[in-house]
C-alpha positions as CSV (number, residue, x, y, z in Angstrom):
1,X,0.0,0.0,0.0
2,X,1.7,3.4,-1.1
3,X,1.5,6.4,1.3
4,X,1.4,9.1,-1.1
5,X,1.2,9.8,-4.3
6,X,2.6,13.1,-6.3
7,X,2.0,14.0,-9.7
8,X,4.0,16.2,-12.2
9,X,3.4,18.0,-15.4
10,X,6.7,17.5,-17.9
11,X,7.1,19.8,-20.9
12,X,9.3,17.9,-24.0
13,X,11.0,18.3,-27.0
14,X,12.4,15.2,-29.5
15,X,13.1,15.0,-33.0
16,X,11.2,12.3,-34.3
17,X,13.1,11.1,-37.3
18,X,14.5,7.9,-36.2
19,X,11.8,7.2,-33.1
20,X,8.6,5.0,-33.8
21,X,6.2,7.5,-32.8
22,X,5.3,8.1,-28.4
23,X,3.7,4.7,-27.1
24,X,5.9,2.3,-26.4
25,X,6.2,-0.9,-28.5
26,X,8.3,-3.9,-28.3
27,X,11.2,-3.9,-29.8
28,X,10.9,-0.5,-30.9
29,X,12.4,3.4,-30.3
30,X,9.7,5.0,-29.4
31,X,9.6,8.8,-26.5
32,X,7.9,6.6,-24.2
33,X,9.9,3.8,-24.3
34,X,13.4,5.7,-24.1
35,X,11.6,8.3,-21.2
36,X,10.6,4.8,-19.1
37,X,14.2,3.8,-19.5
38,X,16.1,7.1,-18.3
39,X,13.5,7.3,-15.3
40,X,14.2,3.4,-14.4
41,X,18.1,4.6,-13.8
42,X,17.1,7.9,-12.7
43,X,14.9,6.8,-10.4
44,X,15.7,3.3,-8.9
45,X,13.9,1.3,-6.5
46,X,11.0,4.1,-6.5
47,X,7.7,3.2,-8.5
48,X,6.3,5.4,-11.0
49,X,4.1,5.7,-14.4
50,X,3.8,7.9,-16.9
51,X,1.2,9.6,-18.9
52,X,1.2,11.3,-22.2
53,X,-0.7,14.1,-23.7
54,X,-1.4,12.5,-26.9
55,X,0.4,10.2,-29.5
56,X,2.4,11.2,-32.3
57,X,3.3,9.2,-34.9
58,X,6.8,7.6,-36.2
59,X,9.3,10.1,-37.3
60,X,6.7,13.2,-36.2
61,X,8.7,15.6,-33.7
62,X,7.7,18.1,-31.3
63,X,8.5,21.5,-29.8
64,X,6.0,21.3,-27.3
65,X,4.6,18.3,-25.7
66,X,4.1,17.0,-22.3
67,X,3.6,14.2,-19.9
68,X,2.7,13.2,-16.2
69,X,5.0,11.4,-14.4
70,X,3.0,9.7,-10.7
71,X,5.8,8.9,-8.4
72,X,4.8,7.1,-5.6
73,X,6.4,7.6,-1.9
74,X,8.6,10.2,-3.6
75,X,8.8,13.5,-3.7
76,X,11.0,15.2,-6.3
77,X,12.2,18.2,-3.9
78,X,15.1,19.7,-6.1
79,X,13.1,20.2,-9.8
80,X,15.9,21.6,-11.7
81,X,18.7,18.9,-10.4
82,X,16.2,16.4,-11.5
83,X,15.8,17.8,-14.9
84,X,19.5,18.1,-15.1
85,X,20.2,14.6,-14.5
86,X,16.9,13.6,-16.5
87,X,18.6,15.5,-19.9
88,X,22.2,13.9,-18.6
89,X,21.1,10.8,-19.2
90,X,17.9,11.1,-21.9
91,X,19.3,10.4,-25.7
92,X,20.7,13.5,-27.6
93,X,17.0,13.8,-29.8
94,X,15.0,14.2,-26.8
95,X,14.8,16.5,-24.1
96,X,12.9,17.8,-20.8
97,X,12.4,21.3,-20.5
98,X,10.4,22.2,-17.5
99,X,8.6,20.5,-14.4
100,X,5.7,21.3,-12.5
101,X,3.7,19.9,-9.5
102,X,0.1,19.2,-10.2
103,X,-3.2,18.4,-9.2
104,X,-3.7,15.6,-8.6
105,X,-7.5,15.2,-10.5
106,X,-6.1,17.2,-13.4
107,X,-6.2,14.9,-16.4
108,X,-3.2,15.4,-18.9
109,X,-5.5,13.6,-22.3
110,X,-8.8,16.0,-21.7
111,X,-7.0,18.8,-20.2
112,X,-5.7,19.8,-23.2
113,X,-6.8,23.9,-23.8
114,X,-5.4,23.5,-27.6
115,X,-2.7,22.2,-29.2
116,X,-1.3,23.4,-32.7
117,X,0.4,21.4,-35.4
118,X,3.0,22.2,-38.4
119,X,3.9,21.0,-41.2
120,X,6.9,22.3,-42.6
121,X,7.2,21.8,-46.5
122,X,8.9,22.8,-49.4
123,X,8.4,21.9,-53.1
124,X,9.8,22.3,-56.5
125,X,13.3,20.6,-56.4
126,X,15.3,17.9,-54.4
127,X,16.3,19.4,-50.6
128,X,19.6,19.0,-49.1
129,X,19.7,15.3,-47.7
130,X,20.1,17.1,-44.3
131,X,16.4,19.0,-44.6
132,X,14.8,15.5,-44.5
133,X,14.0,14.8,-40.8
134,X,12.5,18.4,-40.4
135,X,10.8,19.1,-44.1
136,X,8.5,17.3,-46.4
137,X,10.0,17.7,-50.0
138,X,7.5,17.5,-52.7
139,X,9.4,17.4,-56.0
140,X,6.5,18.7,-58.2
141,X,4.9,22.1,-58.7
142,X,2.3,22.6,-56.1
143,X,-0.2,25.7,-56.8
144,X,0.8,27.7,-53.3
145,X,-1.7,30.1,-53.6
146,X,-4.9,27.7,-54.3
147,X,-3.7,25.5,-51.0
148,X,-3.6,28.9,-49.1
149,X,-7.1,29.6,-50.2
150,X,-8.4,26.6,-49.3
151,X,-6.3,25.5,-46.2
152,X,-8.8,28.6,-44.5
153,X,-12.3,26.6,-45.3
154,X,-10.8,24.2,-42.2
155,X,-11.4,26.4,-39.8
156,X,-14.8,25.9,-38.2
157,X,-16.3,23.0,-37.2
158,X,-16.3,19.6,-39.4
159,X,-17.2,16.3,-40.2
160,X,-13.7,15.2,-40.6
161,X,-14.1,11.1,-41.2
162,X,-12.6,11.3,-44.9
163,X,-9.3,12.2,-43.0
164,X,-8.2,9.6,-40.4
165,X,-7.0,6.2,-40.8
166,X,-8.8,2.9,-39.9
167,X,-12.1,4.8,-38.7
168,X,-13.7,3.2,-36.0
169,X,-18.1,3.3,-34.9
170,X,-16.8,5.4,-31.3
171,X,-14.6,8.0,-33.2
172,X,-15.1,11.3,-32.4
173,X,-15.2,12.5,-35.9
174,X,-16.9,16.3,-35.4
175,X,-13.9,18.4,-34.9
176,X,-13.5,21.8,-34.7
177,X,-10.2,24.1,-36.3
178,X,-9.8,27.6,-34.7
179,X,-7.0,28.4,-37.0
180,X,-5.6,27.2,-40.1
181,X,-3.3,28.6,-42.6
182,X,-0.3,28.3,-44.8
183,X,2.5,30.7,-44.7
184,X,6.1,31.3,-45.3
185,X,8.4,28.7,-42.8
186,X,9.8,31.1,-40.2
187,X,9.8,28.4,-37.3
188,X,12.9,26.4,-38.3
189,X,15.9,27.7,-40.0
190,X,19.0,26.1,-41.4
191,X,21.8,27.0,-44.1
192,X,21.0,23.5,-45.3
193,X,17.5,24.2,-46.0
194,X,15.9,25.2,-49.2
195,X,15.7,29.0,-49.8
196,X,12.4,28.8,-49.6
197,X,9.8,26.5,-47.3
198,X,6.3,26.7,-45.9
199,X,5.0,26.2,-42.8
200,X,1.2,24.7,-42.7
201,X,0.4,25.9,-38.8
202,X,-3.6,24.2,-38.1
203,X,-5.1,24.7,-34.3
204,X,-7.8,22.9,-32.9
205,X,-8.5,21.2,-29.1
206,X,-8.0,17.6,-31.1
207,X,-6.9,15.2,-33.7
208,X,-7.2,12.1,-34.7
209,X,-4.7,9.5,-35.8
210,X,-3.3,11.0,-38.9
211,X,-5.5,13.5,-39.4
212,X,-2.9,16.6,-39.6
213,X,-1.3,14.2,-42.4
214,X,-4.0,13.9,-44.3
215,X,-5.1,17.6,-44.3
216,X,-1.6,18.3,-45.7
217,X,-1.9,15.4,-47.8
218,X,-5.5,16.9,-49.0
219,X,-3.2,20.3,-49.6
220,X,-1.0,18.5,-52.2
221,X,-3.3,17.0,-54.1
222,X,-5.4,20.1,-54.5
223,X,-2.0,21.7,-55.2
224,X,-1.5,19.2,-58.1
225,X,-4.3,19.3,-59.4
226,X,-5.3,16.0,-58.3
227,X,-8.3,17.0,-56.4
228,X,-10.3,19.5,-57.3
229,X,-11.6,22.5,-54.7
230,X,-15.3,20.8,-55.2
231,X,-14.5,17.6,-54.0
232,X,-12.1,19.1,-51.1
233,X,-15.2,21.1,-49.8
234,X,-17.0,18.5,-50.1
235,X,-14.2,16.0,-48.0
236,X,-15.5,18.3,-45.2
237,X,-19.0,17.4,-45.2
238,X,-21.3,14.8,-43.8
239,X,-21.1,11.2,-44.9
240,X,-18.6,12.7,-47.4
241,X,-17.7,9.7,-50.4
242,X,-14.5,11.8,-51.2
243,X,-11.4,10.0,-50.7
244,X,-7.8,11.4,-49.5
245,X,-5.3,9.3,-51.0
246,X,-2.4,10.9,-49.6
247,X,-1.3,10.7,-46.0
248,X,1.6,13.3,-46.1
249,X,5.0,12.4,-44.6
250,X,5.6,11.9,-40.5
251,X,8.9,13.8,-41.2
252,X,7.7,17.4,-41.4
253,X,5.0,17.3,-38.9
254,X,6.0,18.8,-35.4
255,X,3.9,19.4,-32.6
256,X,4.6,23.1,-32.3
257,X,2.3,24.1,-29.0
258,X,0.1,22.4,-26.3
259,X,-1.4,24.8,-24.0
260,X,-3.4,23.6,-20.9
261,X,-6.1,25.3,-18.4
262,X,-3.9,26.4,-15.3
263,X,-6.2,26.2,-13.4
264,X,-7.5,22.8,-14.0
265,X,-3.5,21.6,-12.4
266,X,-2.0,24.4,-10.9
């Protein structure tokens, strides 16, 4: 029987390029899997769990995402040393940036306030081999301007079941986007990159499995001319027939903010 229990609220960044995506899976790299292992040395002989916001998918990255860790019959006194040692001994593509004590009701999967997505992108030519883990490289022409006009008819509220993968009877498929829109890449920068790259930047409260991808990947083949602007209005609606055949790269997705209620763990 464990006296206590305390709960914390842990901010991360990883590159996701050669991870499996966040859950853990056997004999796999995944952020949960490599976190579980650093707090097993970190933190010997004391139980714990952890808990994360959401998961991303292989090779998908983040700026900005977050986890609770329950320890039990421990209390983490010194919060910077532990982060210290955490990033001492956490793999060079992943690392812990802040730590807070929370509530202990708060719930870290519906706490969620908003959380915003982007995919960087560049088109036209062949990118530097060194762009790949951060950019998807589409080696055609892509009509920027007609995938600016229609990345803003996301925003609102939608039927979004023509963009997720293996849709199940219980999935939550009404979502709503509070911003959405396509503009010049000013997040990441690198002399390696190409001299010119895009940053698709969507906001909502949730997602489901590959649906980010698939927005993008709806964003391409508009910008093709593989899918007209009919049919993508029409992707949005209601027991929509219009299939997106295009899930777009894990590589240049990056979770780029998650914001919570303070007051909900605070």
């Amino acid at each position: 029987m464990h006296k206590r229990r305390y709960c914390y609220l842990i901010k991360v960044q990883f590159l996701g390029f050669r991870l499996s995506g966040w859950q853990k899976q056997p004999g796999q790299k995944t952020v949960e899997g490599l976190l579980l292992k650093t707090l097993k040395y970190i933190l010997p002989d004391v139980k714990y769990k952890i808990l994360g916001a959401g998961r991303t998918d292989a090779k998908v990255s983040a700026l900005d995402a977050a986890f609770e860790l329950f320890v039990y019959d421990y209390e983490i006194n010194e919060e910077q040393e532990f982060l210290t040692l955490f990033n001492k001994n956490l793999p060079p593509d992943i690392r812990v940036i802040s730590i807070s004590e929370i509530k202990k009701k708060f719930n870290i999967i519906h706490g969620s306030k908003s959380k915003q997505y982007v995919y960087l992108f560049s088109f036209g030519e062949k990118n530097h081999p060194f762009s790949a883990p951060f950019i998807g490289n589409f080696i055609e022409y892509l009509d920027l301007e007609n995938m600016k006009k229609a990345a803003e008819l996301y925003v609102g509220t939608h039927d979004f079941s023509s963009y997720t993968a293996r849709l199940q009877e219980k999935t939550k498929v009404i979502r709503t986007i509070t911003s959405c829109k396509i503009v010049d890449n000013t997040i990441l920068k690198a002399n390696f990159f190409p001299n010119k790259s895009y940053a698709f930047i969507v906001e909502g409260q949730g997602f489901m499995r590959y649906q980010v991808r698939m927005m993008m990947g709806a964003l391409v083949l508009l910008g093709r001319g593989e899918l007209s602007l009919m049919d993508f209005k029409k992707s949005l609606e209601p027991n929509s027939e219009v299939i997106i055949s295009f899930v777009a790269p894990g590589s240049g997705l990056l979770l780029n903010k998650l914001d919570f209620d303070s007051s909900e763990y605070l």
